[in-house]
C-alpha positions in Angstrom: 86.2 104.1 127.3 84.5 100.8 125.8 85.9 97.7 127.1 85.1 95.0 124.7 85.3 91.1 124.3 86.1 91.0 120.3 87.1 93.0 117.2 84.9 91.9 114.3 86.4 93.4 110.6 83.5 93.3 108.4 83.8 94.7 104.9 80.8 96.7 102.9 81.5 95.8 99.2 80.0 95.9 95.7 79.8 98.1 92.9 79.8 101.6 93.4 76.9 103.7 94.3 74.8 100.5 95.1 74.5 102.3 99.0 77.5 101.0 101.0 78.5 104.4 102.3 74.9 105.7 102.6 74.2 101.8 104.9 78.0 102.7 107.0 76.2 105.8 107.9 73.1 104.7 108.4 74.1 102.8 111.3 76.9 104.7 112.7 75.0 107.9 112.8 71.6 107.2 111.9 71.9 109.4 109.2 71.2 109.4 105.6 72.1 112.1 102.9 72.0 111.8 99.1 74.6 112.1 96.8 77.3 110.9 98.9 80.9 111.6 97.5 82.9 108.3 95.9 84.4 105.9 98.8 88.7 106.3 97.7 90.1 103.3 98.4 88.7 102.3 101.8 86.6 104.2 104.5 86.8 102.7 108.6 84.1 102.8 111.2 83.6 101.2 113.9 80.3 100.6 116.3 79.9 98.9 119.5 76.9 96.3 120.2 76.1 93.9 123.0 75.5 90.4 121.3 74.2 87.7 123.8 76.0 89.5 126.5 79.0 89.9 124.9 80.4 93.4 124.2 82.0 93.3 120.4 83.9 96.2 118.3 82.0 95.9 114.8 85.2 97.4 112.6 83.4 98.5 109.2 85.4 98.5 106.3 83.3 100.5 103.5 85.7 99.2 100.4 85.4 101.6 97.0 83.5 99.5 94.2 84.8 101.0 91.1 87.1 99.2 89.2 90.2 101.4 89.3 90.4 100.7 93.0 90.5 96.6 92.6 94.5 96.4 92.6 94.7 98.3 96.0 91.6 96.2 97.5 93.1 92.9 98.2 95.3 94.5 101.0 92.0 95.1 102.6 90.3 91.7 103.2 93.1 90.5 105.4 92.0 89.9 109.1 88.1 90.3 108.2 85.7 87.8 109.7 82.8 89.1 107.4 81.1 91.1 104.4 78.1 92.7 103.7 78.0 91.7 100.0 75.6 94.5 98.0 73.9 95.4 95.5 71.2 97.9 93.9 68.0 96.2 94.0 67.1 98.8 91.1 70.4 97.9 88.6 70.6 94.4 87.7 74.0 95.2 86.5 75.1 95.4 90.6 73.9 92.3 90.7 74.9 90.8 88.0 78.4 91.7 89.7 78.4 90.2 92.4 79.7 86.6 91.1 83.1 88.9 90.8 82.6 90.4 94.1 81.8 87.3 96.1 85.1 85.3 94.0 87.5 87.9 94.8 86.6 87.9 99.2 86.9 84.2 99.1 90.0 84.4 97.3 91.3 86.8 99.2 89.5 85.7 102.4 88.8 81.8 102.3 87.1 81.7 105.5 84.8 84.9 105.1 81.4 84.9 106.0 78.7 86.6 103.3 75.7 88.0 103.5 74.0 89.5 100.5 72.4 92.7 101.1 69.6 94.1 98.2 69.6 97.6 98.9 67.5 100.7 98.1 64.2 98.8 98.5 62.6 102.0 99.0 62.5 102.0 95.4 59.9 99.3 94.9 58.6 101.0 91.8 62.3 100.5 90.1 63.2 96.9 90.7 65.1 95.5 88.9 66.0 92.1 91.0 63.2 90.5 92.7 63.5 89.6 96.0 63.3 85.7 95.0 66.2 86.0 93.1 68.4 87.5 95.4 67.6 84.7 98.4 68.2 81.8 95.6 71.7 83.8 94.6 72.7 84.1 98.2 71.8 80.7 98.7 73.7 79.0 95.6 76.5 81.5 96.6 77.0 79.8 100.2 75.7 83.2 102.1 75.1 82.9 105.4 71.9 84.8 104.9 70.5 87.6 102.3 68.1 90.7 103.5 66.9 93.5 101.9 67.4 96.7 103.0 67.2 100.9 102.8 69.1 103.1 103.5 67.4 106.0 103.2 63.8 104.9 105.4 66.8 102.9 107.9 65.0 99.8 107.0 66.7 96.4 108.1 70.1 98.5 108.2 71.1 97.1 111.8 69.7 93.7 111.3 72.2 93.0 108.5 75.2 95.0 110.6 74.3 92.8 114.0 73.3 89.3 112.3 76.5 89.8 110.7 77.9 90.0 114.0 75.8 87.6 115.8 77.2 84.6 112.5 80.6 86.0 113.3 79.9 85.4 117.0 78.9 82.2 117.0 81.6 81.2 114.7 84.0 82.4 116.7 82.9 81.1 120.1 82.5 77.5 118.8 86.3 77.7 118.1 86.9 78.5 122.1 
């Protein structure tokens, strides 16, 4: 048994099929498998990390990004600290998207923190979104940071799971 400090709810969301599920597992189980089946509604994990000596619950929310499950989302945002806001680097529709996505946490969530998250950059051949635009969207969206990630090679997966946890942090102990 885990004895812990804090329990950070972070929420995974963004269209569907832009990776959420495949970035969850990823850094849960250090997994990654194509052709994952459609998140229903909303999918919990949890992972425990040691941030600057303090022992933290990271409770992962992986929220379904189709559009039949928006009127059951807004139940989900309550109590989360953070989100890992992404998108397909290889479909500029995702990102196109993400205005909506980023609107409906802070209307849901005023005080959520963002972080925009390009993923699939294994995929270099199919961008879509340069890597310019996305840090200049995540900027004029007031996101604490944006990184690019993949899934499937594992690449940057934890940073964006632990900075988002390390922001959270540091929010929350300047409030003590």
């Amino acid at each position: 048994m885990s004895t812990y400090k804090y329990t950070f709810k972070i929420l995974l969301l963004g269209d569907g099929a832009v990776g959420k599920t495949s970035l969850v597992q990823r850094f849960i189980h250090n997994k990654f498998q194509s052709g994952y089946l459609m998140t229903i509604g909303m999918e919990p994990y949890s992972r425990f990390e040691t941030i600057k000596d303090i022992r933290i619950c990271l409770q992962l929310w992986d929220i379904a990004g189709q559009d039949r499950f928006a009127s059951m989302r807004q139940i989900f945002f309550k109590g989360s600290l953070g989100a890992l806001v992404t998108y397909d680097i290889t479909r500029r529709q995702s990102f196109e998207n993400l205005k909506t996505w980023i609107k409906e946490a802070q209307n849901e969530s005023p005080r959520i923190m963002l972080m925009l998250v390009g993923n699939k950059n294994d995929l270099e051949d199919l961008r879509d979104v340069s890597t310019e635009e996305g840090k200049k969207f995540a900027e004029d969206s007031g996101c604490i940071g944006f990184i690019e990630t993949s899934a499937k090679s594992g690449t940057n997966v934890a940073e964006a799971f632990v900075t988002m946890g390390e922001e959270i942090l540091k929010s929350v102990e300047s409030q003590d």
